[in-house]
FIMAR-816391 format. One record per residue (C-alpha): residue number from 1; residue in three letters; chain; z, y, x. Coordinates in pm, whole numbers. Each point is the difference from the previous one (the first is absolute). Example, Ala and Ser with C-alpha at 12.3 -4.5 7.8 and 13.67 -1.06 7.14 Angstrom:
# residues 2
ATOM,num,residuo,cadena,zz,yy,xx
ATOM,1,Ala,A,780,-450,1230;
ATOM,2,Ser,A,-66,344,137;
//
This chain:
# residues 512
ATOM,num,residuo,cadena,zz,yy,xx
ATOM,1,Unk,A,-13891,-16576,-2146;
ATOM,2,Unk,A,-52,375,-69;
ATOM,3,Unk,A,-241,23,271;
ATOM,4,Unk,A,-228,-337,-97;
ATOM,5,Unk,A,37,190,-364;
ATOM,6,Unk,A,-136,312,163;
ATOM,7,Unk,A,-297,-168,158;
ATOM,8,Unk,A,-76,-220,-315;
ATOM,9,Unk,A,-6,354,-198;
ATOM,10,Unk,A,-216,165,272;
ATOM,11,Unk,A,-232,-254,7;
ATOM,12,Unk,A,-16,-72,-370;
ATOM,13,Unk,A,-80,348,-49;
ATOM,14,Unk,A,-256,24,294;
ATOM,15,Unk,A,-174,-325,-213;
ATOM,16,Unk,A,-33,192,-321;
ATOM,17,Unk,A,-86,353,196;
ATOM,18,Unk,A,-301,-224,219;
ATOM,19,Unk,A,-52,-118,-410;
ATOM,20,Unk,A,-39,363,-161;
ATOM,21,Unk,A,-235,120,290;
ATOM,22,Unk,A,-252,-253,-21;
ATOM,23,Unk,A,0,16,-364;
ATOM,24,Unk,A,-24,368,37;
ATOM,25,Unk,A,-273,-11,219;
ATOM,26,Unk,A,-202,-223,-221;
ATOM,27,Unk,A,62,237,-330;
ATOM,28,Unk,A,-98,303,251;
ATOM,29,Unk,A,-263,-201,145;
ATOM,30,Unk,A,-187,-52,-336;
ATOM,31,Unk,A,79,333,-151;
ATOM,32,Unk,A,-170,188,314;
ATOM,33,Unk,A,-319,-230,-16;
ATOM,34,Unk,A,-30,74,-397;
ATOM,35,Unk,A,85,385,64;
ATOM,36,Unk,A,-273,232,-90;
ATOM,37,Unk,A,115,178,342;
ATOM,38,Unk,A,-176,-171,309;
ATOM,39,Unk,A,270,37,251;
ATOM,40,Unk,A,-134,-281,220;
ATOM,41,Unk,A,-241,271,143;
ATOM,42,Unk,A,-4,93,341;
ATOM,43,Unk,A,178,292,71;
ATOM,44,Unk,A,-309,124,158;
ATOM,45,Unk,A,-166,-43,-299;
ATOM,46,Unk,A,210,193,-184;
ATOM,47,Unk,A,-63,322,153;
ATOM,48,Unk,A,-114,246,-231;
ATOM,49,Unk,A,-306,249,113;
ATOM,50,Unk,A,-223,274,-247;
ATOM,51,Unk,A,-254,44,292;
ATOM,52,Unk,A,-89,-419,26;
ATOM,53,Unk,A,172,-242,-236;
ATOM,54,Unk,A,57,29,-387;
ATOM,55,Unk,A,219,-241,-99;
ATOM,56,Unk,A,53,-37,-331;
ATOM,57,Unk,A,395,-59,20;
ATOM,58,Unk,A,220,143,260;
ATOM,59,Unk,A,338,-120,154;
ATOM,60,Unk,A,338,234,-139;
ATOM,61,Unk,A,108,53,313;
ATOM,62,Unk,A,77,-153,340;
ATOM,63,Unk,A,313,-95,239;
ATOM,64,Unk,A,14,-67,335;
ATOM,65,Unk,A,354,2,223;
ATOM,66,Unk,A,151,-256,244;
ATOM,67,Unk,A,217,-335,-63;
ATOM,68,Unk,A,289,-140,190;
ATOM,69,Unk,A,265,-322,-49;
ATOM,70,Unk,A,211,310,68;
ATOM,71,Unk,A,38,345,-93;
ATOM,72,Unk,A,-160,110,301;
ATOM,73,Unk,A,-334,-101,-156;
ATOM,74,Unk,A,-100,-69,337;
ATOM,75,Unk,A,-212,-322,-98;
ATOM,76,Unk,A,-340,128,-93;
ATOM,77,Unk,A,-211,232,-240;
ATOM,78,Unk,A,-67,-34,-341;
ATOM,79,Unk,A,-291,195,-186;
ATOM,80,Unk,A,-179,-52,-372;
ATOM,81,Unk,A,-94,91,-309;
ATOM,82,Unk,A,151,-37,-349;
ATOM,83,Unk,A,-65,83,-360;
ATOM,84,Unk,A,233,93,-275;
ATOM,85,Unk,A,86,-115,-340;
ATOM,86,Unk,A,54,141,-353;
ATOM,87,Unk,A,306,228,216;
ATOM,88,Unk,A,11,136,402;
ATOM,89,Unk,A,284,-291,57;
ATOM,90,Unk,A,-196,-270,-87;
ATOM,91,Unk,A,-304,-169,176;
ATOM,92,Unk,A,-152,-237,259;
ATOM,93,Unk,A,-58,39,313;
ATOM,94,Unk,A,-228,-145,303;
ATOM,95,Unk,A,45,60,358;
ATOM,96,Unk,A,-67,-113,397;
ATOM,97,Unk,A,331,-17,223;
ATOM,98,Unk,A,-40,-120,400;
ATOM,99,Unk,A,277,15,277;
ATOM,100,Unk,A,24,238,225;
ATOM,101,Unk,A,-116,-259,302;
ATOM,102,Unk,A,-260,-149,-211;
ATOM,103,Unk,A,84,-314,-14;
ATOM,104,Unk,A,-19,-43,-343;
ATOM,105,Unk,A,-189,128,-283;
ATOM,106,Unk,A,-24,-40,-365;
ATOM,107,Unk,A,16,123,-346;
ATOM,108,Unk,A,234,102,-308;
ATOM,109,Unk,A,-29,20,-360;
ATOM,110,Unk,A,151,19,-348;
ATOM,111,Unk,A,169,191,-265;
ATOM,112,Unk,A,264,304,-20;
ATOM,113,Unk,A,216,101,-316;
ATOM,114,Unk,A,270,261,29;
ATOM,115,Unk,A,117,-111,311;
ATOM,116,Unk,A,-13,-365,-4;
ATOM,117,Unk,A,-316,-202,244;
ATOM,118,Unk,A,-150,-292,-53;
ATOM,119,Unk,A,-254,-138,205;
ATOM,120,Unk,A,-130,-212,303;
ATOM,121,Unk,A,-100,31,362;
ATOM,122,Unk,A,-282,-166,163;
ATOM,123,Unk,A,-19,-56,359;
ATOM,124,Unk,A,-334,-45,196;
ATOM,125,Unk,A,112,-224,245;
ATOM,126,Unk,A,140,-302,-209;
ATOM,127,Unk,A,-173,97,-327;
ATOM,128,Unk,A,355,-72,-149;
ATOM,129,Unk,A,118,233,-367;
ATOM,130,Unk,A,352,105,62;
ATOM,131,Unk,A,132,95,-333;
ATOM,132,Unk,A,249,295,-19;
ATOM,133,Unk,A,216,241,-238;
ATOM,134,Unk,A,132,336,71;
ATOM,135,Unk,A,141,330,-101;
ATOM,136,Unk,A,-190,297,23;
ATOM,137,Unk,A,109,392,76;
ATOM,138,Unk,A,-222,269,-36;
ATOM,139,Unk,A,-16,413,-92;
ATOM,140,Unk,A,-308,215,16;
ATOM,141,Unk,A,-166,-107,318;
ATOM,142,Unk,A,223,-221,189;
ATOM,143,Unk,A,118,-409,-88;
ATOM,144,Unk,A,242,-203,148;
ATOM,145,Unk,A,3,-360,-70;
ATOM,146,Unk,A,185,-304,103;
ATOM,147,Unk,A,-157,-392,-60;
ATOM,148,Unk,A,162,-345,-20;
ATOM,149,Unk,A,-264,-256,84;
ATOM,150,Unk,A,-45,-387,-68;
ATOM,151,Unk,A,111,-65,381;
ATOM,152,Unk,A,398,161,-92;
ATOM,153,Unk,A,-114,348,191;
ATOM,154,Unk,A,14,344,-63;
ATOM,155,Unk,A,-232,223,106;
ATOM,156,Unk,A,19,376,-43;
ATOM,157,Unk,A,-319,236,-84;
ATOM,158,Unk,A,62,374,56;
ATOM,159,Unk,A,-302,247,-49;
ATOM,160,Unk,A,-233,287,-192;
ATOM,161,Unk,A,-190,-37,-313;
ATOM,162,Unk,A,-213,169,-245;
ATOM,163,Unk,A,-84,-105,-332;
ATOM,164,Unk,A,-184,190,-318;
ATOM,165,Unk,A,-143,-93,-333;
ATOM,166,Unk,A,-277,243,98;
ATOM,167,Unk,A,-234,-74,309;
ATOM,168,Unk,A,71,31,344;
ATOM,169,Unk,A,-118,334,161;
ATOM,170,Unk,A,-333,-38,197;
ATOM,171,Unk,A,35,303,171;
ATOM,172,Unk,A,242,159,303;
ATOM,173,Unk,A,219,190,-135;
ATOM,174,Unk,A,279,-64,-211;
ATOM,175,Unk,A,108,200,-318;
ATOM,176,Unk,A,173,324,-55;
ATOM,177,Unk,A,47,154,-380;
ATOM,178,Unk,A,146,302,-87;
ATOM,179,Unk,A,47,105,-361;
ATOM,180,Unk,A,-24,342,-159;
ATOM,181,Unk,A,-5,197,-327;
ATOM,182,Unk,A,-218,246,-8;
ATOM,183,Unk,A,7,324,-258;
ATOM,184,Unk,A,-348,156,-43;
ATOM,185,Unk,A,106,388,-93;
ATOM,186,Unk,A,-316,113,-71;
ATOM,187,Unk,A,-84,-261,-301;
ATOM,188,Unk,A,203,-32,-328;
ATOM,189,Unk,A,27,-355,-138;
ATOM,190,Unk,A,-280,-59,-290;
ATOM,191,Unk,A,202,-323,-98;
ATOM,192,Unk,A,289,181,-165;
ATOM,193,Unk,A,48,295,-257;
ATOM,194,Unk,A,374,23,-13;
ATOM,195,Unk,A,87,197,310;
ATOM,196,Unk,A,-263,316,101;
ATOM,197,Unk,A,154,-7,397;
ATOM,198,Unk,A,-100,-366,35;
ATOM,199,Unk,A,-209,-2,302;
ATOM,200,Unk,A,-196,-297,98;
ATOM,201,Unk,A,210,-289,223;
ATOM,202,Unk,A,-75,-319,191;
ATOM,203,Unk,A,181,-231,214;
ATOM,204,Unk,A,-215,-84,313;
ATOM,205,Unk,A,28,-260,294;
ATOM,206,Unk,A,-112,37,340;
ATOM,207,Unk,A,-107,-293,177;
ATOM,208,Unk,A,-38,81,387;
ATOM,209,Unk,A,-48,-259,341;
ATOM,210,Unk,A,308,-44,176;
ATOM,211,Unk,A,49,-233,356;
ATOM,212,Unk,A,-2,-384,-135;
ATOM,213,Unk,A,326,-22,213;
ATOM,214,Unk,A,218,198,-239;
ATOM,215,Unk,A,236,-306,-155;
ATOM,216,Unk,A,186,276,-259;
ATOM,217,Unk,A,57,-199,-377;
ATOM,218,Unk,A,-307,-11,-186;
ATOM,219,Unk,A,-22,210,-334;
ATOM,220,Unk,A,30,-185,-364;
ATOM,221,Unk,A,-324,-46,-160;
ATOM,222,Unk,A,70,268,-335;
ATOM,223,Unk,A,348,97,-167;
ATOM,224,Unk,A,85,-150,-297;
ATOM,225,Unk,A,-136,207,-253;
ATOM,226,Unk,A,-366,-62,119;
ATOM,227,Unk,A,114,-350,18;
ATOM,228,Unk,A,60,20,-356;
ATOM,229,Unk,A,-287,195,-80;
ATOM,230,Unk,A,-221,-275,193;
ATOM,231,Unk,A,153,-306,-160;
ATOM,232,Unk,A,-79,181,-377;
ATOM,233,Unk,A,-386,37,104;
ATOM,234,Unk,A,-26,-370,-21;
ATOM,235,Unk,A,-253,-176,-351;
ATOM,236,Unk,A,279,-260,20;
ATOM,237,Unk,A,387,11,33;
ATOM,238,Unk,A,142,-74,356;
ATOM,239,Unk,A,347,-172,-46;
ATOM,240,Unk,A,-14,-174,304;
ATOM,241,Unk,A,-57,300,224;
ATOM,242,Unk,A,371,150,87;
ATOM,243,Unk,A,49,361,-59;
ATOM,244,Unk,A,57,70,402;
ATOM,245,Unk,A,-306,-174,58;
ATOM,246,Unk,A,-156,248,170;
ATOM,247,Unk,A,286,-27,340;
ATOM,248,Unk,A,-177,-315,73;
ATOM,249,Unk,A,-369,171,55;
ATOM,250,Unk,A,150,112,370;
ATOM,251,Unk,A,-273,295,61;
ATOM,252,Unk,A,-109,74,377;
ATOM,253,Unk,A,141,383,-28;
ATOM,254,Unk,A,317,137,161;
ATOM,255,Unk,A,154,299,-143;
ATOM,256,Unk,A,-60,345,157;
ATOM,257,Unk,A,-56,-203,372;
ATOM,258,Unk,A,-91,216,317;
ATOM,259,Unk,A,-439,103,2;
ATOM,260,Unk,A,-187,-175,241;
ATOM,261,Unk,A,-65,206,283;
ATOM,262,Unk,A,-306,-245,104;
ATOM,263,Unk,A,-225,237,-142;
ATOM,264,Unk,A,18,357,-12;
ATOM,265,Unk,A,-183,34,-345;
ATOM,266,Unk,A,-69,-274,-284;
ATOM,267,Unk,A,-260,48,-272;
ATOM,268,Unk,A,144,31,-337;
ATOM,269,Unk,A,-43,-169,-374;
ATOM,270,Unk,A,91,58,-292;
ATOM,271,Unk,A,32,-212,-243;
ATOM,272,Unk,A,44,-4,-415;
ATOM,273,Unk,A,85,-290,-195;
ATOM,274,Unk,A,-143,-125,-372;
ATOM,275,Unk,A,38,138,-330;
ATOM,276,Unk,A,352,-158,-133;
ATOM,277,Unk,A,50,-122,400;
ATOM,278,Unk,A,265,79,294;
ATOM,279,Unk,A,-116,43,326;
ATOM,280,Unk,A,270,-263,147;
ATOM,281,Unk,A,-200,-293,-148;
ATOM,282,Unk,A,-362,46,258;
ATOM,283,Unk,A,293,14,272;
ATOM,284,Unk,A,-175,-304,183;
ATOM,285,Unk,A,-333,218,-47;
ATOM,286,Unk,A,176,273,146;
ATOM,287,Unk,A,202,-175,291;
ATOM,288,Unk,A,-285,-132,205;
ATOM,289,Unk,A,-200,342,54;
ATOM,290,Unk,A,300,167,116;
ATOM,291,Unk,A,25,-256,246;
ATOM,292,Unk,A,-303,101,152;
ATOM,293,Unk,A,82,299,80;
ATOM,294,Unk,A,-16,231,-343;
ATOM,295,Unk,A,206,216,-208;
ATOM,296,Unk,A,13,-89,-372;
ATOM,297,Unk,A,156,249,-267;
ATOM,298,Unk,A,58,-229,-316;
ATOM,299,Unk,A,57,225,-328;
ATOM,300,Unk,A,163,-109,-316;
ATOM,301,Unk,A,-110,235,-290;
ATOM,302,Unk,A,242,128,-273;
ATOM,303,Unk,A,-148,-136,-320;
ATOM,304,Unk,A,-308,-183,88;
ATOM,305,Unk,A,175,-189,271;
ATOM,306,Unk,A,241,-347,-184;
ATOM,307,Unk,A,302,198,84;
ATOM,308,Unk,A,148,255,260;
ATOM,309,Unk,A,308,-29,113;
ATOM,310,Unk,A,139,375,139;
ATOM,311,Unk,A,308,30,252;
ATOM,312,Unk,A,201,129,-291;
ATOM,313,Unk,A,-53,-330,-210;
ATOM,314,Unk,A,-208,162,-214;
ATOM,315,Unk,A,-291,-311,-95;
ATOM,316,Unk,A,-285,158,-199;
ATOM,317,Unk,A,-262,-301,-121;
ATOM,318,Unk,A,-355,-24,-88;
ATOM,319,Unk,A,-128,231,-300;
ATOM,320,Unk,A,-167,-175,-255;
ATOM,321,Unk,A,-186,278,-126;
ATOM,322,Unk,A,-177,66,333;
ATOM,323,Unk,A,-265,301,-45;
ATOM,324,Unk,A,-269,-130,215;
ATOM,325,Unk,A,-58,374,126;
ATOM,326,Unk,A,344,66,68;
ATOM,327,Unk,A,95,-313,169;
ATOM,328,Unk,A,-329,-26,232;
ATOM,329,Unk,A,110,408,73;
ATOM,330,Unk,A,326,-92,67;
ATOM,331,Unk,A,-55,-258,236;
ATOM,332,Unk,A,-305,143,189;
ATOM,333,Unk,A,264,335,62;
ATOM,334,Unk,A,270,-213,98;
ATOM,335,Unk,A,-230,-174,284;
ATOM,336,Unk,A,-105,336,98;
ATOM,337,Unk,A,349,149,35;
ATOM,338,Unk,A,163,-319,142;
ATOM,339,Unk,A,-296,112,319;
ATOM,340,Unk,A,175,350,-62;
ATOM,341,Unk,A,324,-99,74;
ATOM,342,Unk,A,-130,-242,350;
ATOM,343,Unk,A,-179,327,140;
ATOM,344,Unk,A,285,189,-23;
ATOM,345,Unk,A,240,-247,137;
ATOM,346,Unk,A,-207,-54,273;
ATOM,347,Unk,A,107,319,107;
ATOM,348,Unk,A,328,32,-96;
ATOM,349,Unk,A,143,-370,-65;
ATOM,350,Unk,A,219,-59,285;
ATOM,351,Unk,A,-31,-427,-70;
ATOM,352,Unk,A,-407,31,-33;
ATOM,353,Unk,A,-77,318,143;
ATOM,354,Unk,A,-381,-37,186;
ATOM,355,Unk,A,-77,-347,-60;
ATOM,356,Unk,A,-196,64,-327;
ATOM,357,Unk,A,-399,13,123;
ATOM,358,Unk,A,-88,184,-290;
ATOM,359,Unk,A,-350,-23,118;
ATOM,360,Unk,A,40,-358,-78;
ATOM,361,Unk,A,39,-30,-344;
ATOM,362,Unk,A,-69,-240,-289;
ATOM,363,Unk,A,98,-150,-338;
ATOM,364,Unk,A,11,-306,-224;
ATOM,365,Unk,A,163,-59,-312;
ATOM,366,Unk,A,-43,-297,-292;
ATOM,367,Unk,A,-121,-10,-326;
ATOM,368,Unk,A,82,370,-106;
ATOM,369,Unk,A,98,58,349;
ATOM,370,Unk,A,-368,-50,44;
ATOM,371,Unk,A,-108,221,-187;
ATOM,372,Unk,A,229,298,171;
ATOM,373,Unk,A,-111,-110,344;
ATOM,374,Unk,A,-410,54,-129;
ATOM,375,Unk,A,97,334,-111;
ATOM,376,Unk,A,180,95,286;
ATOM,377,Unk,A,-257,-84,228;
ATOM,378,Unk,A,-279,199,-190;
ATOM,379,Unk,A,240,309,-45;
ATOM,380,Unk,A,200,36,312;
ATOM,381,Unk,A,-177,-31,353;
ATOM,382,Unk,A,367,-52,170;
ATOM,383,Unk,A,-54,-372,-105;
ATOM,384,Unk,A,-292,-136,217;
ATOM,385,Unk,A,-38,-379,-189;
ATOM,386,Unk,A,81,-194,-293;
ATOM,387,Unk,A,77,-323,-170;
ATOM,388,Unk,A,80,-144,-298;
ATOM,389,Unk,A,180,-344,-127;
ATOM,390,Unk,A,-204,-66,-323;
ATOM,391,Unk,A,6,378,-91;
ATOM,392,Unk,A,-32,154,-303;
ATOM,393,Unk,A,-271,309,-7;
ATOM,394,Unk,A,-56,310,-148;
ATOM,395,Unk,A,-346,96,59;
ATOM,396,Unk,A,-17,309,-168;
ATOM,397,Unk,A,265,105,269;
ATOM,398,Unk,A,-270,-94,266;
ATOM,399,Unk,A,-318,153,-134;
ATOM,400,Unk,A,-221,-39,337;
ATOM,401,Unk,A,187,-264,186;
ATOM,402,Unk,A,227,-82,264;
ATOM,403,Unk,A,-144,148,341;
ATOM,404,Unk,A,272,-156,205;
ATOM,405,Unk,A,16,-436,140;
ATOM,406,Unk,A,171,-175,-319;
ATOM,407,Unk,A,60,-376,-61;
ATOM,408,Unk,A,23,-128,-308;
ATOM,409,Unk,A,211,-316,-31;
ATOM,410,Unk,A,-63,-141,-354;
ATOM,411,Unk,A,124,-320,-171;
ATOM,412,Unk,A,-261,-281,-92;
ATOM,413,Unk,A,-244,130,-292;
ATOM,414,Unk,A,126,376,59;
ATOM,415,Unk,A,-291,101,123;
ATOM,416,Unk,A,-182,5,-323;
ATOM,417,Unk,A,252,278,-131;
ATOM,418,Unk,A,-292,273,-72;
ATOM,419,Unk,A,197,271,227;
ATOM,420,Unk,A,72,-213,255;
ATOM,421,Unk,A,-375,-54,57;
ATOM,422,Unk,A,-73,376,-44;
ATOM,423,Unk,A,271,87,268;
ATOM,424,Unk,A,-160,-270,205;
ATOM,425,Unk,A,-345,188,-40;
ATOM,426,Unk,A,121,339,62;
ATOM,427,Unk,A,161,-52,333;
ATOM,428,Unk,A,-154,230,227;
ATOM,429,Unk,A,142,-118,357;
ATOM,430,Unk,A,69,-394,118;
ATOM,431,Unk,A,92,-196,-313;
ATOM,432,Unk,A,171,-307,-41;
ATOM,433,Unk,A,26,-280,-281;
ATOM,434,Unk,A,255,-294,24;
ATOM,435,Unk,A,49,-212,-320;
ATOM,436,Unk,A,244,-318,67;
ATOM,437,Unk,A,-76,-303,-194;
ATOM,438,Unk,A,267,-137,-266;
ATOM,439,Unk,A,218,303,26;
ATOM,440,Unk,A,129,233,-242;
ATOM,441,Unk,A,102,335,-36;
ATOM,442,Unk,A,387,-42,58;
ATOM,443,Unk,A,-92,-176,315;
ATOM,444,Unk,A,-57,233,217;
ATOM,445,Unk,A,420,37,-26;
ATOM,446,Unk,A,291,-204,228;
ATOM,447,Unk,A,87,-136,-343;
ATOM,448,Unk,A,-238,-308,-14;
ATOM,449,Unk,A,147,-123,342;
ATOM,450,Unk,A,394,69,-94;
ATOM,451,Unk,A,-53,-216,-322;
ATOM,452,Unk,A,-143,-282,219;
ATOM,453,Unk,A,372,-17,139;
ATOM,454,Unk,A,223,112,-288;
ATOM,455,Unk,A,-180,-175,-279;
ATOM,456,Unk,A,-233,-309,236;
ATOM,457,Unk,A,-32,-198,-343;
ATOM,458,Unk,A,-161,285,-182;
ATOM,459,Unk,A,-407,5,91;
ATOM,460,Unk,A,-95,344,104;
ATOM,461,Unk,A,-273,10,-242;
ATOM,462,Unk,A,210,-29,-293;
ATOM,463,Unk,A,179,336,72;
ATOM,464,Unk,A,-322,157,100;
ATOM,465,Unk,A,-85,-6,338;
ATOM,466,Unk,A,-318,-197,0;
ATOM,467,Unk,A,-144,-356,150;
ATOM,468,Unk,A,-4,149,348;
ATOM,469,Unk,A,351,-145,212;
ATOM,470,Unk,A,242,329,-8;
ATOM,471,Unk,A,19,-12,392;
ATOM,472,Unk,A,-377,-11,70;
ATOM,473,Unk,A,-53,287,-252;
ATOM,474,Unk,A,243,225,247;
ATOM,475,Unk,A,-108,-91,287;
ATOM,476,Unk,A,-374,116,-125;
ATOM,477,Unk,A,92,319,-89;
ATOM,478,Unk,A,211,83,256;
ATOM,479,Unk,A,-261,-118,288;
ATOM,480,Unk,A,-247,222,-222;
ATOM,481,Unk,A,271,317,31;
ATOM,482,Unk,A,83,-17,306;
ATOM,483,Unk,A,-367,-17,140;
ATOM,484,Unk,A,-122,265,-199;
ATOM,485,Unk,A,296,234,107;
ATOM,486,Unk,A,-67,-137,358;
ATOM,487,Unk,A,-407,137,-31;
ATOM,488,Unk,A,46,297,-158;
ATOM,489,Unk,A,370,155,158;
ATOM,490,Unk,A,-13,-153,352;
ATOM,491,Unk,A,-396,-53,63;
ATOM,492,Unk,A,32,-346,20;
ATOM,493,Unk,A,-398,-156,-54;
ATOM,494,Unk,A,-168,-17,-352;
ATOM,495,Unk,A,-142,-315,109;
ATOM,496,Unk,A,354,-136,-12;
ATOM,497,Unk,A,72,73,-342;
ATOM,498,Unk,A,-328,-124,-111;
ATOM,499,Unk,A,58,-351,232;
ATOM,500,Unk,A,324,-31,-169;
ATOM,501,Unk,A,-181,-116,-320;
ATOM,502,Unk,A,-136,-314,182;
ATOM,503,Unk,A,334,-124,42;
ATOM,504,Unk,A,44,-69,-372;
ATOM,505,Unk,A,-205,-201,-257;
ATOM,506,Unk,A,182,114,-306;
ATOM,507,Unk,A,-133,398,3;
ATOM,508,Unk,A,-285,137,-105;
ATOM,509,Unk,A,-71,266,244;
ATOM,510,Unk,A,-229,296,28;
ATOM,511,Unk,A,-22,307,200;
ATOM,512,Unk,A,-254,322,48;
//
């Protein structure tokens, strides 16, 4: 009697599990068709390129490992693409499996939340859904999962993945960062009066190509503070954003990870964030270039910078009373020291030593950043091209004109700023002109794209980013960066750049 009990119960239960995975597959069914994330692409599709294809979304990452009814996973392959939720645990996925001998074929799709799976399977060769639930184990790049389908089997999934709130690198290389804070001796700092010996600081991040094959745990996006500072820059309140927010972003960068050695030398960036900005939020417009084979030296500025955030703890924020003469100075010297600091360690840096091509060398900065990387390239011939991300200008800092390439990225209407049409006029070598329809000012930023995950009910617009889609406005600037950088630090064709503007039907583009 025990035993007919037993298989009553097993069967019972095997009725109501059969039950809860074809209702599951309906609710998953309908919430994937209504989702604003297409993840009945191909996977071909999906792949993302600068040089040929501007999509104006992107996949968060990808998976691809092998299956098994066993632990062996000796079955077949699995490989696809997934996108991510309001956190990094939570998502849906799409993906192609086959066996090994291929004699069978098919597909897979559904949700993920903090471990739990809900989906289907599709097979080619009976067209049949096979509904299914599983648990899910993952860390920084690997996953481990096991499935319990409608037909009482359990298969086991065992594999790699990588998944981002920013966009996928385009390029080869993967990402290295190295932080440092950097003490300029010769400078006292303008910003305070209370100490005499205050000399002028900055914290600094170098950005560097490293071999894609380097699997080390990726970096966190920013530390709390900046977190904190970030969250406070909001026009409204953010309730529903958590304060460690910012571990979900999942960056590309691992922490102080070996040089490539693929090149001997890479040309070098540098970089300067807004007025009242942090150099960790253009991190997607940072990322990419690197990939291709660059060196980018971010630099967060003491007092015109949101906030820095020093080794010791020490956070010093924006100043309010910002002397435009003193902050512009302040920030042009810092640039110009932060290339200081590289040509030295390229002799004497035993992590970087040599692979600095200072012959090589440009800059770009936003908004205020802008404005440092025009002066820089009309005072100091060490930096051979600029651009700016809707810069700010100071023309009488410029009286006869940049004589170097510049591009100037500008939001829609920007261009009728009075001194962005007289730097425009007074470039003196190959000039540029890019203004991006329905964007803003704050969006040339990773910001816009972060709040499409952490707050998807809020429209961009209303916390100022502009009609333009978040995602297509970074992909435009960054296929803009990149190809400029490419022309004018690695002699890749002008007639590239200037092609590039075909591509897109929401620029106004102009070059001379």
């Amino acid at each position: 009697m025990a035993i007919i009990r037993l298989i009553k119960n097993k069967f019972f239960i095997s009725i109501i599990l059969i039950f809860f995975l074809v209702m599951c597959n309906f609710i998953v069914s309908a919430s994937l068709i209504n989702s604003k994330h297409n993840l009945y692409k191909s996977i071909k599709e999906s792949n993302y390129r600068f040089s040929n294809d501007m999509n104006d979304d992107w996949y968060d990452g990808s998976f691809h490992g092998s299956w098994g009814i066993n632990k062996g996973y000796q079955d077949g392959n699995i490989t696809g693409n997934l996108n991510l939720g309001r956190t990094s645990s939570i998502g849906y996925f799409y993906g192609e499996w086959n066996k090994f001998d291929k004699s069978s074929y098919g597909t897979i799709q559904g949700r993920f939340r903090n471990g739990l799976l809900i989906g289907s399977a599709k097979t080619n060769s009976d067209k049949k859904i096979l509904p299914f639930i599983g648990k899910l184990f993952f860390n920084d790049t690997s996953f481990e999962a096991f499935i319990y389908s409608s037909r009482l089997e359990i298969y086991h999934i065992n594999g790699k993945y990588e998944a981002s709130f920013l966009p996928p690198l385009s390029g080869t290389y993967g990402i290295g960062v190295k932080t440092m804070h950097l003490i300029d001796e010769s400078r006292f700092e303008e910003f305070t009066t209370d100490d005499p010996n205050d000399h002028r600081e900055m914290m600094i991040q170098i950005w560097y190509p490293i071999d894609k094959e380097i699997k080390e745990p990726g970096i966190e996006y920013m530390d709390d503070p900046t977190f904190a500072w970030l969250k406070g820059r909001s026009p409204i309140p953010l309730f529903t954003i958590p304060n460690n927010a910012y571990l979900f972003v999942r960056p590309h960068g691992k922490n102080e990870v070996t040089i490539s050695k693929d090149q001997d030398m890479y040309p070098v960036i540098i970089f300067s964030p807004g007025y009242d900005g942090v150099y960790q939020i253009y991190t997607s417009l940072i990322e990419d270039i690197v990939s291709h084979g660059f060196i980018v030296l971010s630099i967060n500025h003491p007092y015109v910078s949101g906030i820095t955030v020093f080794p010791d703890g020490r956070k010093i924020y924006v100043s309010r009373n910002l002397m435009d003469d003193v902050g512009i100075r302040s920030v042009v010297e810092d640039a110009k020291f932060t290339l200081d600091t590289i040509v030295e360690m390229n002799n004497t840096d035993p992590f970087f030593q040599g692979f600095f091509d200072l012959s090589k060398v440009g800059m770009y900065g936003h908004s205020f950043g802008g404005a440092s990387t025009s002066i820089c390239c009309y005072e100091d011939n060490r930096f051979k091209c600029g651009l700016t991300l809707d810069g700010v200008f100071y023309i009488d800092k410029l009286p006869d004109g940049i004589k170097k390439p510049f591009l100037l990225m500008l939001a829609e209407n920007r261009f009728n700023d009075e001194n962005a049409q007289e730097v425009w006029d007074q470039l003196h070598s190959d000039g540029y002109k890019v203004e991006i329809n329905g964007s803003t000012h704050y969006g040339f930023t990773d910001v816009g794209a972060l709040l499409s995950h952490l707050t998807p009910l809020i429209p961009a617009n209303l916390l100022g980013f502009g009609n333009i889609e978040p995602k297509r406005h970074v992909n435009i600037t960054r296929s803009f960066e990149l190809m400029f950088f490419e022309v004018y630090l690695k002699g890749r064709p002008i007639e590239d750049l200037i092609n590039l503007a075909s591509i897109f039907d929401d620029i106004v583009f102009e070059y001379k």
